[in-house]
N, C-alpha and C positions, 0 to 999 in steps of 0.2 A: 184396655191398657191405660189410656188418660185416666181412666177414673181411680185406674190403683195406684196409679203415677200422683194424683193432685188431694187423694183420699177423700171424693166427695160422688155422690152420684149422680150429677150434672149432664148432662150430651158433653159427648166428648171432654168429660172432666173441665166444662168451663172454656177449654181452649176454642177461641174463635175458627171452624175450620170457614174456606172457601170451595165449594160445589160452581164447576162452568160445564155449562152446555146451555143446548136450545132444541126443546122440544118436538121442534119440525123438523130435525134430522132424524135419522135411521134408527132405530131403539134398541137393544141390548136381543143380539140371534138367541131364540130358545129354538134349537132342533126340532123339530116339527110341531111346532108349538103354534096353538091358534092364537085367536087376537084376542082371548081374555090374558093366557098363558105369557102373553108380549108385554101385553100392558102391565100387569100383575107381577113381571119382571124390573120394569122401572121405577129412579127414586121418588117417584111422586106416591109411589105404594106401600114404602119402606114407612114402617113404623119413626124412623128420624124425619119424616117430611113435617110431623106437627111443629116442631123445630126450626125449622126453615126460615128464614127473612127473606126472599124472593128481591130482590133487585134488577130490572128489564132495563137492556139498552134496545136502544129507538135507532139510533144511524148505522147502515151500513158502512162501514170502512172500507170495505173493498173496493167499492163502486164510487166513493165519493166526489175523486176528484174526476168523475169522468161527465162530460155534460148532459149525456142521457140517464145519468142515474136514477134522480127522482122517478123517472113513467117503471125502468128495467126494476128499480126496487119496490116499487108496489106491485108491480108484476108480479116479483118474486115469491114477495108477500100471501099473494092471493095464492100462487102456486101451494105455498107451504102450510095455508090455514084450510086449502081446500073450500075456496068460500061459495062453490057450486054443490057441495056433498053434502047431506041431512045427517042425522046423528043416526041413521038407521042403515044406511050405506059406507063402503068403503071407499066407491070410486066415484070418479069422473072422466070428463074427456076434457085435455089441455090445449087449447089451438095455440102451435108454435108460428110466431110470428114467421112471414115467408122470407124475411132478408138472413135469416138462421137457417134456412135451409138448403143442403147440401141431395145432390142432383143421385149421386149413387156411390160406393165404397170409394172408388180412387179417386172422385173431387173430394169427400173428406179427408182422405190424407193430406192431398195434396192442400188445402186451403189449410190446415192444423203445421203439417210437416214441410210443406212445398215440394219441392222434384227431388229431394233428399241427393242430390248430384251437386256432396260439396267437392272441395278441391283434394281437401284431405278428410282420411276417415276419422277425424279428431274433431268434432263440431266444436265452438264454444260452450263455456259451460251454460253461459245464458240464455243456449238454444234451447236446451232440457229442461230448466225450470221454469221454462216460461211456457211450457206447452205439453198436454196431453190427450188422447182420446180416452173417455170414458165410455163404461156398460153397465148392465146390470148384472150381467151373469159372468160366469167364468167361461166358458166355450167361448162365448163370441172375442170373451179378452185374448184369451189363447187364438185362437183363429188371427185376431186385428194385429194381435202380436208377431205373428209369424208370415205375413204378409207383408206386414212393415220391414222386417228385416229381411225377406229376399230385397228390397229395394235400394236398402243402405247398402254405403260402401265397406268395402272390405272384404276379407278371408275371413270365413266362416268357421269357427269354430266347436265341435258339441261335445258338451260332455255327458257320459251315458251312466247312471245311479248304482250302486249295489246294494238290491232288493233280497232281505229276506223276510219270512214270518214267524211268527210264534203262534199257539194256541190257549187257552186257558185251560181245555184237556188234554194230554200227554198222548191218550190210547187215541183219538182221533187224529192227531197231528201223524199222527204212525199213518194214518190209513188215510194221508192226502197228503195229495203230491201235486202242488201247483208248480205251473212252469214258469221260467224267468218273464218269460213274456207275458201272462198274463199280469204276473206283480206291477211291471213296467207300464201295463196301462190303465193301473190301479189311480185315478186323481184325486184330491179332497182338496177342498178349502183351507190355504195357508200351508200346501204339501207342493213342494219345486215337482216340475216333473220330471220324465226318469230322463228324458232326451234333452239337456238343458243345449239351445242352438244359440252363441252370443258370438258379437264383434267386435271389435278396438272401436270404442267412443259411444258404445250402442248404450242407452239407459237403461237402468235394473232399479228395483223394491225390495228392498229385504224383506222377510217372512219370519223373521225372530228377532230378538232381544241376544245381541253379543256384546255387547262396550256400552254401558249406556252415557256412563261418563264419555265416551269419544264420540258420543252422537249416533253409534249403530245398534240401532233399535228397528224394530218392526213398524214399517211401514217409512224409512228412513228411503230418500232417492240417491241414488249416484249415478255415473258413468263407469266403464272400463277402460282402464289404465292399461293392463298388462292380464294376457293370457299366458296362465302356466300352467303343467298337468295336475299340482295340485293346490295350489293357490293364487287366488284374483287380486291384484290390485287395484283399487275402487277408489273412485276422486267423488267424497259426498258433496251434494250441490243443494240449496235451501237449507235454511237454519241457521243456528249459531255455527255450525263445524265447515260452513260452506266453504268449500276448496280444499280443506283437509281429504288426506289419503291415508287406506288401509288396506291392508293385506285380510283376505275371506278364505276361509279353509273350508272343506267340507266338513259336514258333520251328523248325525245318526239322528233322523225325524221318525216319532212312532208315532202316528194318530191311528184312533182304533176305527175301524173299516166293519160295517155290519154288513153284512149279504145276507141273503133272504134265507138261507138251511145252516148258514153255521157264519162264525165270527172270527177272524185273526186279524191279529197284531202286526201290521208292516212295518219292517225298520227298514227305512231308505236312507242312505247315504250318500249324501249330495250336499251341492253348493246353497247354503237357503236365502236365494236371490230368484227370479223371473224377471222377464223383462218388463219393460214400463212403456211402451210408446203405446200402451192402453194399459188400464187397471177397470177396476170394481168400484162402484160411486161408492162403495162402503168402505174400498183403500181410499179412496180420495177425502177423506171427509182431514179436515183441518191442513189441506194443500190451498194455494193459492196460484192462480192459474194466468196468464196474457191470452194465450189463446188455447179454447177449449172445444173439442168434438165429442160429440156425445151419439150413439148411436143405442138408436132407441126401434131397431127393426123386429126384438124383442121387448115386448113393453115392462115397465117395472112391476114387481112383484110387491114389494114392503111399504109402508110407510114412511114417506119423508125423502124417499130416494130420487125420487124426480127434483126435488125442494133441492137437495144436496148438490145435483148435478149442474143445476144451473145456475147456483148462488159459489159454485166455485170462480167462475170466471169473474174480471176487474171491470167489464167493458161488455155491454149488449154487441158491440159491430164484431168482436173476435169468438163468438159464440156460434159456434154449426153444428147443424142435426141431421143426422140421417136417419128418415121413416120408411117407414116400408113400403115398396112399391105398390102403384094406384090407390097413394093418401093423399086423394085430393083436396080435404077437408086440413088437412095439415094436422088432425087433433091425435093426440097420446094420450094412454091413460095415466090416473093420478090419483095415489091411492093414500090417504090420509086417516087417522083414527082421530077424531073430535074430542074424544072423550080425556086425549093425553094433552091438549093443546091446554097453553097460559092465556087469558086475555089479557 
């Protein structure tokens, strides 16, 4: 389009664009997709890389003004360039300092959230943004998530989804007959579940793009305002919108769902919110964290995901981990691809 825009055949018609990121974070999901398939997916592969001017920042912002910065940022460092793995391997093992480590699930909460026994079920807003548990998978989110919320205060409130399917053949659609229930515990990646359980002040993540101008977009944080049967009002918290409210309506999610003998179409309709007092190191990437929990009783799977989790926090002393019992080596795995990294 620049170039039919500027009438020249230039990269991007001459216009200067701007490319951010950093290569030791997470790299673009290809569904079952190996590590040539991952690589082979990023802009370092794209025919525009010759193109490229490369410009590296050196200082961590997050960390800086904190006194332990320097040792926690070369730490980090090491974490992220895998400076123990050979070009032939993907892993290693990470020894997590011991003053990071948390004893079993409820001292994590508790050192991230505390005794969650406020006065009112209205926390400040600056409770939330300053704090989350992170994972690597969904389950364990889902599970951290619903644990955390028997503990807060409040009435409980859930809202339950209305699941249908479609087929891409008509004559088989005829000849299946799934039950509500089964649809209901149909999950995927960036799909609200069917039971959604939320309380007055509890934090939520959105899972789509609805206002972007008003700041609600996917992967945007808030609180709850107000429980209605069919609309949420939500106080976003981080960002430019921070403190602004919005009303969240339901609305009709289709992601395609493969099973092993045949394929449909779920259209869920639901709030596209989950809650947040845990996420996916791969929601978290471009969050900024006070204090952070990271449970790692499932080791990470991806590239750069360990890197992500740890370089969210501002501060090494508000940093806890929980490993899996009898790690008395304290080590994680750490799994990096050499071949995407910049010197």
């Amino acid at each position: 389009m620049f170039q039919d825009i500027c009438s020249t055949d230039r990269c991007f018609g001459g216009v200067t664009v701007v490319f951010g990121g950093d290569f030791q974070q997470t790299l673009p999901v290809v569904p079952k997709g190996t590590r040539p398939d991952i690589v082979q997916a990023t802009l370092q592969r794209s025919q525009l890389w010759n193109n490229v001017h490369v410009l590296q920042l050196h200082q961590n912002m997050r960390v800086v003004s904190n006194p332990n910065s320097f040792p926690f940022s070369n730490w980090l460092l090491a974490v992220g360039h895998g400076r123990s793995i050979d070009s032939q391997n993907t892993e290693s093992s990470v020894n997590v300092p011991d003053t990071m480590i948390s004893a079993c699930e409820e001292d994590l909460i508790t050192r991230v959230y505390g005794s969650l026994n406020h006065p009112s079920p209205m926390p400040e807003p600056n409770f939330f943004r300053e704090r989350a548990i992170l994972a690597p998978r969904n389950d364990q989110v889902r599970t951290l998530n619903s644990t955390i919320l028997d503990r807060f205060p409040g009435v409980e409130k859930t809202y339950s989804s209305a699941d249908s399917y479609s087929m891409d053949c008509p004559n088989q659609e005829q000849n299946l007959n799934l039950p509500v229930e089964f649809l209901h515990s149909l999950n995927a990646s960036g799909l609200p579940i069917a039971h959604l359980r939320l309380k007055l002040g509890c934090p939520i993540i959105l899972l789509r793009n609805i206002d972007t101008k008003r700041g609600l977009c996917n992967g945007t944080r808030a609180t709850i305002l107000r429980l209605s049967h069919r609309i949420l009002e939500i106080r976003l918290i981080g960002g430019d919108h921070d403190g602004e409210t919005a009303l969240i309506p339901r609305i009709t999610l289709s992601p395609s769902l493969t099973g092993l003998d045949y394929a449909i179409k779920l259209n869920r309709r639901q709030f596209p919110i989950q809650l947040a007092f845990a996420m996916t190191v791969h929601k978290s990437q471009g969050q900024t964290l006070n204090h952070v929990g990271i449970d790692l009783r499932k080791p990470v799977f991806a590239h750069g995901q360990l890197y992500v989790a740890f370089s969210r926090a501002t501060s090494p002393d508000h940093v806890n981990v929980l490993l899996p019992e009898n790690n008395r080596s304290h080590g994680t795995t750490n799994i990096v691809y050499n071949e995407i990294l910049l010197d």
